[in-house]
C-alpha positions as CSV (number, residue, x, y, z in Angstrom):
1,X,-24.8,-43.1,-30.7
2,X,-27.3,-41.2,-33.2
3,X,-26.7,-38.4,-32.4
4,X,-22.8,-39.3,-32.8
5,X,-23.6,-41.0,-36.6
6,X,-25.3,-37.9,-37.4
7,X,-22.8,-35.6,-36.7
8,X,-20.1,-37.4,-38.5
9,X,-20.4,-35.9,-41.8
10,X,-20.7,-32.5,-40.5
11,X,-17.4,-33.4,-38.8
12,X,-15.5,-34.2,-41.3
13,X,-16.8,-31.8,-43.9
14,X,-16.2,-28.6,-41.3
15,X,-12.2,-30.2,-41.2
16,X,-11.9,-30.0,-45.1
17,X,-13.2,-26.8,-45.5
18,X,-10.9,-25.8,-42.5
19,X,-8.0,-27.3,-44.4
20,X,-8.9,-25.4,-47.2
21,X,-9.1,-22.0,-45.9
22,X,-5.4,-22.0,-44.1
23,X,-6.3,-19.7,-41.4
24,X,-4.5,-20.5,-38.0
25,X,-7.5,-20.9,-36.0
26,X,-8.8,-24.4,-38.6
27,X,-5.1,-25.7,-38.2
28,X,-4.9,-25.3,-34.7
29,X,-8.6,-27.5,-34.1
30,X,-7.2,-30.0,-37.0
31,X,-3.9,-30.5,-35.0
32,X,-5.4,-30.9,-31.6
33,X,-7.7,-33.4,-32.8
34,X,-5.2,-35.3,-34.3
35,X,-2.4,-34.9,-31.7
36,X,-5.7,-36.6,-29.3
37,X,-6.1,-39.2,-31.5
38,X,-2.7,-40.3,-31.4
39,X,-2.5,-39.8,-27.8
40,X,-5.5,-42.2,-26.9
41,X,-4.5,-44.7,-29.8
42,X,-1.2,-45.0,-28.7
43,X,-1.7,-44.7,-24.9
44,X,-5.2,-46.6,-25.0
45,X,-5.6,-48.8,-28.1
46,X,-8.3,-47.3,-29.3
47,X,-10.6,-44.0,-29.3
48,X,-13.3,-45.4,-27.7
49,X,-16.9,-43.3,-26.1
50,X,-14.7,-42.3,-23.0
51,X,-12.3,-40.5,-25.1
52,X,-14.7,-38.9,-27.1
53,X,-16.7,-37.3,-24.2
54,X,-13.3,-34.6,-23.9
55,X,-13.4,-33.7,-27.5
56,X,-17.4,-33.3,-28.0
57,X,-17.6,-29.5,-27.2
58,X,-15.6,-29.6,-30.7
59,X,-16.9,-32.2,-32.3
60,X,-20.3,-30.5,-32.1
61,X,-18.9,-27.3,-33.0
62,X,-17.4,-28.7,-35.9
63,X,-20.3,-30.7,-36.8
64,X,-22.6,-27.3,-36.6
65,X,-19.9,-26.0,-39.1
66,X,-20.4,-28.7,-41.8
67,X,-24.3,-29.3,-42.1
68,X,-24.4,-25.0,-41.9
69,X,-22.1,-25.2,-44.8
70,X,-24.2,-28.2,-46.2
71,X,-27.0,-26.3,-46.0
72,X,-25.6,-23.5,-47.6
73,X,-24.2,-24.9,-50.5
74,X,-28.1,-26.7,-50.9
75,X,-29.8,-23.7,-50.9
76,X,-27.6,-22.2,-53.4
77,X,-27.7,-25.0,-56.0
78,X,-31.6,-25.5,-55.6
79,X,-31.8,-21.4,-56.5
80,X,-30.2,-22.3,-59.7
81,X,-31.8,-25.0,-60.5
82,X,-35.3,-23.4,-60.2
């Protein structure tokens, strides 16, 4: 459950910068995340840990994405600030 709370923001930063970009690869991971959130929500009630475990592989990519972004973008603005 950590390890899930960690990755989170990383998660949902990776998606918006995806968004942003507009290439087909970013749309196609937003869509199939959402197209299996609506499936499990409608089919199951809820998105619960066992519906989870199918979309990990890309949650953790995604969440690798955002805190490497993260990262980046802290690194940056502590060079200018120094």
């Amino acid at each position: 459950m950590l390890l899930w709370i960690i990755c989170l923001p990383g998660i949902f930063i990776a998606l918006i910068q995806e968004a942003r970009r507009r290439r087909p690869g970013g749309f196609f991971v937003i869509l199939f995340l959402g197209a299996l959130l609506v499936v499990y929500t409608i089919f199951h009630g809820e998105w619960s840990t066992r519906q989870r475990v199918f979309a990990l592989p890309i949650f953790f990519s995604l969440a690798a994405i955002g805190w490497s972004s993260l990262f980046e973008w802290w690194q940056k603005s502590r060079k200018f600030n120094l």
